[in-house]
C-alpha positions in Angstrom: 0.3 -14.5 -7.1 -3.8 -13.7 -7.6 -4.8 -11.2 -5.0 -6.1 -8.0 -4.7 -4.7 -4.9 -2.4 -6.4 -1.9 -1.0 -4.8 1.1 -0.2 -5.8 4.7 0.3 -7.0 4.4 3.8 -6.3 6.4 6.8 -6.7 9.1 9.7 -9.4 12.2 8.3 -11.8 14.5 10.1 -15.3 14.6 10.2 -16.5 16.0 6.5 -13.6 15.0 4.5 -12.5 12.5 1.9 -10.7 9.6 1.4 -10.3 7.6 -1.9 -10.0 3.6 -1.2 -8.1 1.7 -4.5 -8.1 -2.0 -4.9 -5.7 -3.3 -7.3 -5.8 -6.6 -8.9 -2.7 -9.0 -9.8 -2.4 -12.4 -11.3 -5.6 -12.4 -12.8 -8.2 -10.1 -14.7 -10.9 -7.9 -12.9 -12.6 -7.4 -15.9 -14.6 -10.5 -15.0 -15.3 -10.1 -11.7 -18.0 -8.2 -9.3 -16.4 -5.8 -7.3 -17.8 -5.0 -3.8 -16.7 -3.1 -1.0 -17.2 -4.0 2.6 -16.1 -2.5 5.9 -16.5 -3.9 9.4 -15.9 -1.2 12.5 -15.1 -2.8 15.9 -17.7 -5.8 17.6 -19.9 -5.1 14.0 -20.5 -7.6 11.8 -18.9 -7.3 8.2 -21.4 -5.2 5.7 -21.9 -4.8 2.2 -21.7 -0.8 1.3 -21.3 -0.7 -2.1 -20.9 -3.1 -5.5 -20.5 -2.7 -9.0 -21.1 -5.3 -11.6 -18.9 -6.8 -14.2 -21.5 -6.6 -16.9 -23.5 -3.6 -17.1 -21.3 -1.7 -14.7 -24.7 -1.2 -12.8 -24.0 -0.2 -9.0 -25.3 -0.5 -5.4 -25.0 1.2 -2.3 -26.4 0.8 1.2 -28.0 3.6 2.5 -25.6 4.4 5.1 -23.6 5.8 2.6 -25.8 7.0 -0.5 -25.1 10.3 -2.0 -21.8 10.3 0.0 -19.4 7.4 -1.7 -18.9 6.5 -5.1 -17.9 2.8 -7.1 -15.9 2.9 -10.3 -13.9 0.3 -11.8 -11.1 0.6 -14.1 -10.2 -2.0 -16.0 -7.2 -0.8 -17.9 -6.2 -0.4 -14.9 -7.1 -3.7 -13.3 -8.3 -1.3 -10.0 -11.6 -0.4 -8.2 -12.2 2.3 -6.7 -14.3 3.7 -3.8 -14.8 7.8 -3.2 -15.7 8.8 0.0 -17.0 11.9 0.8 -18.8 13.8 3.7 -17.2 11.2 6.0 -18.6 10.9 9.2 -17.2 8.8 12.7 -19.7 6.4 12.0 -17.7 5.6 8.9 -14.8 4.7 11.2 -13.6 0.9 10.0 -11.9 -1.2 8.5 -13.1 -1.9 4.7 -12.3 -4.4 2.4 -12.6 -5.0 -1.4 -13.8 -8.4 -2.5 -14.0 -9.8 -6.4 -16.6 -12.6 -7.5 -17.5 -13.8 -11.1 -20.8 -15.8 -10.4 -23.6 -13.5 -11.7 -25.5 -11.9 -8.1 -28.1 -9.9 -9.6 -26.7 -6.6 -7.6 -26.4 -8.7 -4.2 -23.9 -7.2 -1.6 -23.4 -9.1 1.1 -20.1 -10.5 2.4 -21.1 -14.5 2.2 -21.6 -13.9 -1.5 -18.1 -12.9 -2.2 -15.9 -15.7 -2.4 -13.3 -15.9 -5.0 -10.8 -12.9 -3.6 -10.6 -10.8 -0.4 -8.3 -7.8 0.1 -6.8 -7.6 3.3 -8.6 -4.6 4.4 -7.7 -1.1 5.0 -8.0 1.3 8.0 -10.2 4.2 8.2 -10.6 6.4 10.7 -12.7 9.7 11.2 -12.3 11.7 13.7 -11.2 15.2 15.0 
């Protein structure tokens, strides 16, 4: 079965860190975009960070410069998201996403189409 599974979410106060994984099976992420979205309560779903399958190059929205980090491993066939100095704000539910159409570093949801995670829980707060 082709899908892809996050894991690593969960309850942490304001400052700490989480790291979010999103593991690939039934097919190869090597070829694929990997992007990470999140979507907190009555918010629309956002793009916060992607990596490319080419050149590895990476975005991030400002929200969360300086304070998450995007690696890919594809031994492993697993993304990764770091995030540190979390803050309430960062309180949702994220999701990883894979696409192999070239997108030139976009990171929006609506260009993510071949696989969505089922999303993760993440909540900080004291």
């Amino acid at each position: 079965q082709e899908q892809l599974v996050e894991s690593g979410g969960g309850l942490v106060q304001p400052g700490g860190s989480l790291r979010l994984s999103c593991a690939a099976s039934g097919f190869t992420l090597d070829y694929y975009n990997i992007g990470w979205f999140r979507q907190a309560p009555g918010k629309e779903r956002e793009g916060i960070s992607c990596i490319s399958n080419t050149d590895h190059s990476t975005y991030y929205a400002d929200s969360v410069k300086g304070r998450f980090t995007i690696t890919r491993d594809n031994a492993k066939n697993t993304a990764y998201l770091q995030m540190n100095s979390l803050r309430p704000e960062d309180t949702a539910v994220y999701y990883c996403a894979a696409e192999t159409r070239e997108l030139a570093r976009v990171c929006v949801p609506a260009a993510y189409k071949d696989y969505w995670g089922q999303g993760t829980q993440v909540t900080v707060s004291s």
